[in-house]
C-alpha positions in Angstrom: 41.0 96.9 23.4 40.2 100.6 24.6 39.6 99.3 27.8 43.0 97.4 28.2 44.8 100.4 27.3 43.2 103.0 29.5 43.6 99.9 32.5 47.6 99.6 31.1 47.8 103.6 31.3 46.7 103.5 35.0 48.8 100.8 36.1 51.9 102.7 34.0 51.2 106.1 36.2 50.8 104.5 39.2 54.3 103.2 38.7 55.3 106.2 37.9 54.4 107.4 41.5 56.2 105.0 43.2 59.5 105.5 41.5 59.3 108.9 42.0 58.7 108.2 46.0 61.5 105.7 46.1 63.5 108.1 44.2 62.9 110.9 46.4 63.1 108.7 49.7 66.6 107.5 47.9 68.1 111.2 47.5 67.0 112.1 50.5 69.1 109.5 52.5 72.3 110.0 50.2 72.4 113.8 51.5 71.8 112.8 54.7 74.7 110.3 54.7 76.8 113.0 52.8 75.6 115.8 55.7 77.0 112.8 58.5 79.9 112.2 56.5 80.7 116.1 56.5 80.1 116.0 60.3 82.7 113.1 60.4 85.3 115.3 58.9 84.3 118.8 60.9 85.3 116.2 63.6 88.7 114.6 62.8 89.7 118.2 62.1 88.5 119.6 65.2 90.8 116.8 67.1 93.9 117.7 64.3 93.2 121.2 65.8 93.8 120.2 69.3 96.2 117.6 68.5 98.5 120.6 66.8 97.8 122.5 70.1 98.9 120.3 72.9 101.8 119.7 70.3 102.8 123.4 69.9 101.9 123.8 74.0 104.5 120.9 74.7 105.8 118.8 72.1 107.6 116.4 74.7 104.4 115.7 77.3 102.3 114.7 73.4 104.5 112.3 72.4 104.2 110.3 75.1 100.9 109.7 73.8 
């Protein structure tokens, strides 16, 4: 009985470690999506920037775009 319990215990902590590990792995790849997603949006601004410019530069030549 002891025995089965102590065995249980192991098998419980091991467990344990591997959820942690996935866990980890897990949050690690959601920032890294987040840190490509905040790229993506550094980005689109950076063209809205230059968009505006060319606009302000000569509003007739953009719009033929």
């Amino acid at each position: 009985e002891l025995e089965s319990i102590r065995r249980r215990k192991q098998e419980l902590l091991g467990e344990i470690q591997r959820l942690r590990h996935e866990l980890s792995e897990a949050i690690s790849e959601v920032e890294g999506l987040e840190a490509n997603e905040g790229s993506k949006t550094l980005q689109r601004n950076r063209k809205m920037g230059m968009g505006r410019k060319k606009f302000n530069m000569d509003p007739k030549k953009v719009r033929k775009f």
